[in-house]
PDB file with SEQRES, HELIX, SHEET and CRYST1 records, atoms N, CA, C and O in Angstrom:
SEQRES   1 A   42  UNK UNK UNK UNK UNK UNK UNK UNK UNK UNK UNK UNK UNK          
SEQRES   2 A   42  UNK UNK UNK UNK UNK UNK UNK UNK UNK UNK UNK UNK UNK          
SEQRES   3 A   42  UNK UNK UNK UNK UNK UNK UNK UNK UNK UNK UNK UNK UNK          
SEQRES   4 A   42  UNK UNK UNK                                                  
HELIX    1 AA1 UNK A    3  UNK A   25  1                                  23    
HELIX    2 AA2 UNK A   30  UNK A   40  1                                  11    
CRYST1    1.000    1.000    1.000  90.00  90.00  90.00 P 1           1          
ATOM      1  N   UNK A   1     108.847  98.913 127.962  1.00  0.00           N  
ATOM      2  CA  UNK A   1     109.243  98.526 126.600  1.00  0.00           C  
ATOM      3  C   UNK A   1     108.006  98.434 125.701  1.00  0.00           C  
ATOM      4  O   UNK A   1     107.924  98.962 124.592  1.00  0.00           O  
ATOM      5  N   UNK A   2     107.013  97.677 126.322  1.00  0.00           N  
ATOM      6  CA  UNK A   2     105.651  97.632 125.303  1.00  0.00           C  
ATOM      7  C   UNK A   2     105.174  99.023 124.827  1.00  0.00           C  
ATOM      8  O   UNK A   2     104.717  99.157 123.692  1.00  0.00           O  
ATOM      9  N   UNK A   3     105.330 100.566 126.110  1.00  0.00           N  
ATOM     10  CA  UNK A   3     104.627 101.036 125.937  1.00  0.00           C  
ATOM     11  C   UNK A   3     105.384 102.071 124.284  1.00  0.00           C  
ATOM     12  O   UNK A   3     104.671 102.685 123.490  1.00  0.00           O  
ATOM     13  N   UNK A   4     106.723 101.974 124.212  1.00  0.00           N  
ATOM     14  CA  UNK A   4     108.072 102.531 123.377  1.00  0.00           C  
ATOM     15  C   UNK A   4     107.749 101.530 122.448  1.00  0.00           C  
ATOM     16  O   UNK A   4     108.817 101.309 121.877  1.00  0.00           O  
ATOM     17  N   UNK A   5     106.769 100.695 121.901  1.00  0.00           N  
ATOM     18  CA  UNK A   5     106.763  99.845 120.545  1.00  0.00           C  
ATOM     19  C   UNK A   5     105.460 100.618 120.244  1.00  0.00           C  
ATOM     20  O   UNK A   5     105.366 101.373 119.276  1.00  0.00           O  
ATOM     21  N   UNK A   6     104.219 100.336 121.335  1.00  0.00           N  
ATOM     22  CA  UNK A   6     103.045 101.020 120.687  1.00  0.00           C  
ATOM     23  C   UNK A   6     103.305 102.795 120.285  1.00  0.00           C  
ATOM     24  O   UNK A   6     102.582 103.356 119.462  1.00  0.00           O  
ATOM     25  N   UNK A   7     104.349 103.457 120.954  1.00  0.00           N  
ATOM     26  CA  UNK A   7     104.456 104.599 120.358  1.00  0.00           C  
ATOM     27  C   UNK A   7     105.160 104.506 119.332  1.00  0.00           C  
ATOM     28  O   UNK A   7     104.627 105.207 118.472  1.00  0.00           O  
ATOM     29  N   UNK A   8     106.261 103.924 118.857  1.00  0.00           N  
ATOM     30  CA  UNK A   8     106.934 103.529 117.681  1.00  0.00           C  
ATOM     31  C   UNK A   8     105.888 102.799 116.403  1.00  0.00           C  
ATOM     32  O   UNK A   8     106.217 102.855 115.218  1.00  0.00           O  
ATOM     33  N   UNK A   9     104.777 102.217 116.810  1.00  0.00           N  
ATOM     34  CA  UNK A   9     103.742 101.597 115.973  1.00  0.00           C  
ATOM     35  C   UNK A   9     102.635 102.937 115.342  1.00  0.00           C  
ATOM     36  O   UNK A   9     102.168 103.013 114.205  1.00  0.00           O  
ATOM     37  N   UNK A  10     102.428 103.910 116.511  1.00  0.00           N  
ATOM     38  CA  UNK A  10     101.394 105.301 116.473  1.00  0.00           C  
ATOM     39  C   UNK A  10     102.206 105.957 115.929  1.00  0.00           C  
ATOM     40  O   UNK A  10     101.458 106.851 115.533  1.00  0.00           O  
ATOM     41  N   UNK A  11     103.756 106.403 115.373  1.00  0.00           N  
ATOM     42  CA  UNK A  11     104.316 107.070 115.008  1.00  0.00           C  
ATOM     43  C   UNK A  11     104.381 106.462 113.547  1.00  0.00           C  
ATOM     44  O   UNK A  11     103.950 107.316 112.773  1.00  0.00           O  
ATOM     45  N   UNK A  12     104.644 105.655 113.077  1.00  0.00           N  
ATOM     46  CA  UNK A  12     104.549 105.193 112.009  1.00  0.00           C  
ATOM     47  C   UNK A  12     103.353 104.971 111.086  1.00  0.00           C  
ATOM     48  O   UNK A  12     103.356 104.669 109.893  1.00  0.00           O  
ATOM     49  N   UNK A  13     102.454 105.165 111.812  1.00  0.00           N  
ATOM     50  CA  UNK A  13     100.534 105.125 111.046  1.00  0.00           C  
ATOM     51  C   UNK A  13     100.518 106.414 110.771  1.00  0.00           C  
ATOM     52  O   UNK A  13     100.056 106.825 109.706  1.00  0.00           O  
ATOM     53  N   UNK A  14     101.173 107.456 111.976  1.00  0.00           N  
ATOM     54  CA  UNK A  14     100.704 108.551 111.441  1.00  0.00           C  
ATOM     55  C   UNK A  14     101.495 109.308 110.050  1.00  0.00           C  
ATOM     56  O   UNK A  14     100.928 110.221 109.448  1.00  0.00           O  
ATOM     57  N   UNK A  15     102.842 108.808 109.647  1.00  0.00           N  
ATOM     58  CA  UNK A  15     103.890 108.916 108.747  1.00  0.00           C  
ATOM     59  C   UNK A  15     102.737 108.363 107.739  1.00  0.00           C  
ATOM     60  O   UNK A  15     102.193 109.172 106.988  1.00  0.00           O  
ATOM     61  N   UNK A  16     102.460 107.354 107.724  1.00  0.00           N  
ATOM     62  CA  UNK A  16     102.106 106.304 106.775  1.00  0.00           C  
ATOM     63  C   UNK A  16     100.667 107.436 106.101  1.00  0.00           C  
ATOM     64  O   UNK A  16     100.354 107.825 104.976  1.00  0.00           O  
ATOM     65  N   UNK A  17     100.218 107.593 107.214  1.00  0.00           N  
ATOM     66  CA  UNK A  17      98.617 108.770 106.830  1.00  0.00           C  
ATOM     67  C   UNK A  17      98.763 110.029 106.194  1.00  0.00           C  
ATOM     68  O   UNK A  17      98.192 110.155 105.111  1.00  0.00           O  
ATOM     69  N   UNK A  18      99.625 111.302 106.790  1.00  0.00           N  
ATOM     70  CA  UNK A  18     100.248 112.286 106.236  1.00  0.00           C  
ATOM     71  C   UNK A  18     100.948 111.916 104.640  1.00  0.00           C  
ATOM     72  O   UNK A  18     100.665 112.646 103.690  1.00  0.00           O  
ATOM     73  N   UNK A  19     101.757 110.872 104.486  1.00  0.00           N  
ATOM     74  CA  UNK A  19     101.827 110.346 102.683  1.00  0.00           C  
ATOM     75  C   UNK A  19     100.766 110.576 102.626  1.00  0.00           C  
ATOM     76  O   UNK A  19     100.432 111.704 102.262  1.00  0.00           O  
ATOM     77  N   UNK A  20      99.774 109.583 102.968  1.00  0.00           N  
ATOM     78  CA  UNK A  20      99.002 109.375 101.993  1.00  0.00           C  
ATOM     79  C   UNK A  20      98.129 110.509 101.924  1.00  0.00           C  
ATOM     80  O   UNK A  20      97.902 110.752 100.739  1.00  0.00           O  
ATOM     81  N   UNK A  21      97.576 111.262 102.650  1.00  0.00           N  
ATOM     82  CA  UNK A  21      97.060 112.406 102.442  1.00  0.00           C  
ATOM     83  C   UNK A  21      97.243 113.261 101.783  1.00  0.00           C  
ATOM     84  O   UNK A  21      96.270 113.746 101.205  1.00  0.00           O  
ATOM     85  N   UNK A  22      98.876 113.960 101.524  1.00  0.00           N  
ATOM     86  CA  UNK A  22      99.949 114.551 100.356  1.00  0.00           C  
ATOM     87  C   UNK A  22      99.476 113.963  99.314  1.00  0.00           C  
ATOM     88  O   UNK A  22      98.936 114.623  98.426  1.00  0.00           O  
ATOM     89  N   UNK A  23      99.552 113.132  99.271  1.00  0.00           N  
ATOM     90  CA  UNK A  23      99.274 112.388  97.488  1.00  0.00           C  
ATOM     91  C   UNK A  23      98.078 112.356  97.360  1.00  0.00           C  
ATOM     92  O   UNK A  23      97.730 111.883  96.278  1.00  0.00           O  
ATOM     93  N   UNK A  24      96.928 112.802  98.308  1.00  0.00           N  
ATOM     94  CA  UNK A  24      95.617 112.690  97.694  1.00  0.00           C  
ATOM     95  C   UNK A  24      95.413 114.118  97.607  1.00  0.00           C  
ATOM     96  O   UNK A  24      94.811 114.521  96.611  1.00  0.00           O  
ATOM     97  N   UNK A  25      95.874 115.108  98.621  1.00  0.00           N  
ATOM     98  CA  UNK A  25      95.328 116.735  98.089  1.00  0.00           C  
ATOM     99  C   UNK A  25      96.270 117.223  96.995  1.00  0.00           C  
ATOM    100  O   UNK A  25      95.926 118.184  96.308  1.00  0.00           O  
ATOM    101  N   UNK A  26      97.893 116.381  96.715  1.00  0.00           N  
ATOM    102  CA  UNK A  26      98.785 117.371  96.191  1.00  0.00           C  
ATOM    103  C   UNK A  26      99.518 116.225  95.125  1.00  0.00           C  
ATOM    104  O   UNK A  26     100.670 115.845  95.337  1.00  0.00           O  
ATOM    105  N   UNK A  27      98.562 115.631  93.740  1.00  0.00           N  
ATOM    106  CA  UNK A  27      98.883 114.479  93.132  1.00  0.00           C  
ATOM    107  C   UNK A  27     100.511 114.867  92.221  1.00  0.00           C  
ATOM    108  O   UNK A  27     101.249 114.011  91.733  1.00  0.00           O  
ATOM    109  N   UNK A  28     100.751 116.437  92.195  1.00  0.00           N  
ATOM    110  CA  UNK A  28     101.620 116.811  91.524  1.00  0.00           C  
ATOM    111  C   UNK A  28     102.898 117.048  92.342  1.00  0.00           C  
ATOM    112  O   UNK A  28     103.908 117.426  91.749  1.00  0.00           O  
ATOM    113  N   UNK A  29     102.921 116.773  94.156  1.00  0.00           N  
ATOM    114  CA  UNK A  29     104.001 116.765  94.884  1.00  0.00           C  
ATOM    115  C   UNK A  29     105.448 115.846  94.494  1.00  0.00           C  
ATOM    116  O   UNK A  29     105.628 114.680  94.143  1.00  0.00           O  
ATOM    117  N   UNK A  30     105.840 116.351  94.606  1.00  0.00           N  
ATOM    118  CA  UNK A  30     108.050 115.422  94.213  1.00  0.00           C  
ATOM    119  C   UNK A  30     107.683 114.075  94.944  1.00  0.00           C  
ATOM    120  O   UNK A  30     107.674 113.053  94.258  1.00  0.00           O  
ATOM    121  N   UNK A  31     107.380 113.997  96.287  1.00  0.00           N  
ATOM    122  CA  UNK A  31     107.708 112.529  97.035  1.00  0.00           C  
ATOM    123  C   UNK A  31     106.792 111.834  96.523  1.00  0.00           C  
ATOM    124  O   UNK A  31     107.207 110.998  95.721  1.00  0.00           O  
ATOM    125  N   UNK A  32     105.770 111.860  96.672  1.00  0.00           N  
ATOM    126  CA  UNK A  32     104.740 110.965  96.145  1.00  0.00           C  
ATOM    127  C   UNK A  32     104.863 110.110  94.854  1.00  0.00           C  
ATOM    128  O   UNK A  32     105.103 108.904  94.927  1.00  0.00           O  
ATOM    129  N   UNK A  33     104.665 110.868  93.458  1.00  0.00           N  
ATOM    130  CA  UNK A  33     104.664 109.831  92.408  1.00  0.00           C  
ATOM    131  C   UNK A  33     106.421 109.344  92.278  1.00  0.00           C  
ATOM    132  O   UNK A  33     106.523 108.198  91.841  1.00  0.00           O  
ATOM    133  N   UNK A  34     107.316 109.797  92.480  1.00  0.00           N  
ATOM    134  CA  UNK A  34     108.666 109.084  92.891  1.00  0.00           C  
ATOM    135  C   UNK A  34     108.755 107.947  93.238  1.00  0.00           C  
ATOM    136  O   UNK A  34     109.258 106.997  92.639  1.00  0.00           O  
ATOM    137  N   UNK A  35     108.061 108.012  94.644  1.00  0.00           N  
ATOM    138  CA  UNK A  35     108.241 106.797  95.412  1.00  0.00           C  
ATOM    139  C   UNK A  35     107.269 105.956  94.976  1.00  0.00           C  
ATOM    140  O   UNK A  35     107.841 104.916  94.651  1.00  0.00           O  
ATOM    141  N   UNK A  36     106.075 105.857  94.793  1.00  0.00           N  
ATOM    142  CA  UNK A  36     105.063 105.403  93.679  1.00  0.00           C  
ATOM    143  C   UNK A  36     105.806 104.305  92.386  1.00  0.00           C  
ATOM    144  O   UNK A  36     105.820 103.113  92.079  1.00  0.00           O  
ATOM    145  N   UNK A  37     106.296 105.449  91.985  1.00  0.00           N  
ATOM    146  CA  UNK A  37     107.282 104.763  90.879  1.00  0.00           C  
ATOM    147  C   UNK A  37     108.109 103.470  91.145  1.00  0.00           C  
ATOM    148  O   UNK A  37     108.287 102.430  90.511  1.00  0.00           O  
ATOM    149  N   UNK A  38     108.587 104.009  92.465  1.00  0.00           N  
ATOM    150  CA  UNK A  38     110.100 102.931  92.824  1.00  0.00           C  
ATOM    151  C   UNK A  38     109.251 102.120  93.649  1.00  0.00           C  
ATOM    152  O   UNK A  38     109.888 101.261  94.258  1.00  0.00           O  
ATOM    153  N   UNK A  39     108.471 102.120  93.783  1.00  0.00           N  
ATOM    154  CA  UNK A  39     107.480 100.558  94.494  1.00  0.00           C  
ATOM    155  C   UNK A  39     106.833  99.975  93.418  1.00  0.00           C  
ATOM    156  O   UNK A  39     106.931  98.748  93.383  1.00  0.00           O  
ATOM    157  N   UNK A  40     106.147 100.542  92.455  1.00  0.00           N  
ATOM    158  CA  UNK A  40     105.762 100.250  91.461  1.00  0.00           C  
ATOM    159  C   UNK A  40     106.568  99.062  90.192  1.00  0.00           C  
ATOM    160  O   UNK A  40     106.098  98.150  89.512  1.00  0.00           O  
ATOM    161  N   UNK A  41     108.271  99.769  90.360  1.00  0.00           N  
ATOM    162  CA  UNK A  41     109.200  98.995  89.656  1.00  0.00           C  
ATOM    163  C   UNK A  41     110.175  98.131  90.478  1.00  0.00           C  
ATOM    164  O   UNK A  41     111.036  97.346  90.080  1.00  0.00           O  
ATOM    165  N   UNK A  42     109.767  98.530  91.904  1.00  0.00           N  
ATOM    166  CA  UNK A  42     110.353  97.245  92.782  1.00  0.00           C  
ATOM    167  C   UNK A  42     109.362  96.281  92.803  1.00  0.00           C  
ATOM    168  O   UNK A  42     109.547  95.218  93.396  1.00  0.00           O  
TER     169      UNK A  42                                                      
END                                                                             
């Protein structure tokens, strides 16, 4: 079970990294300033 959380934890950093990488080479991509937005106004 521990070892199915730390891969569920490594799967999610790497989600979390790939964003953020998109939005730093590609500032004009759809997902990025969207979701930006809706965190921004949440």
């Amino acid at each position: 079970m521990i070892a199915s959380m730390i891969c569920g934890l490594l799967m999610s950093l790497l989600i979390i990294l790939s964003f953020s990488i998109m939005q730093d080479k590609k500032p004009h991509f759809r997902i990025g300033p969207s979701m930006q937005k809706n965190l921004l106004s949440d």
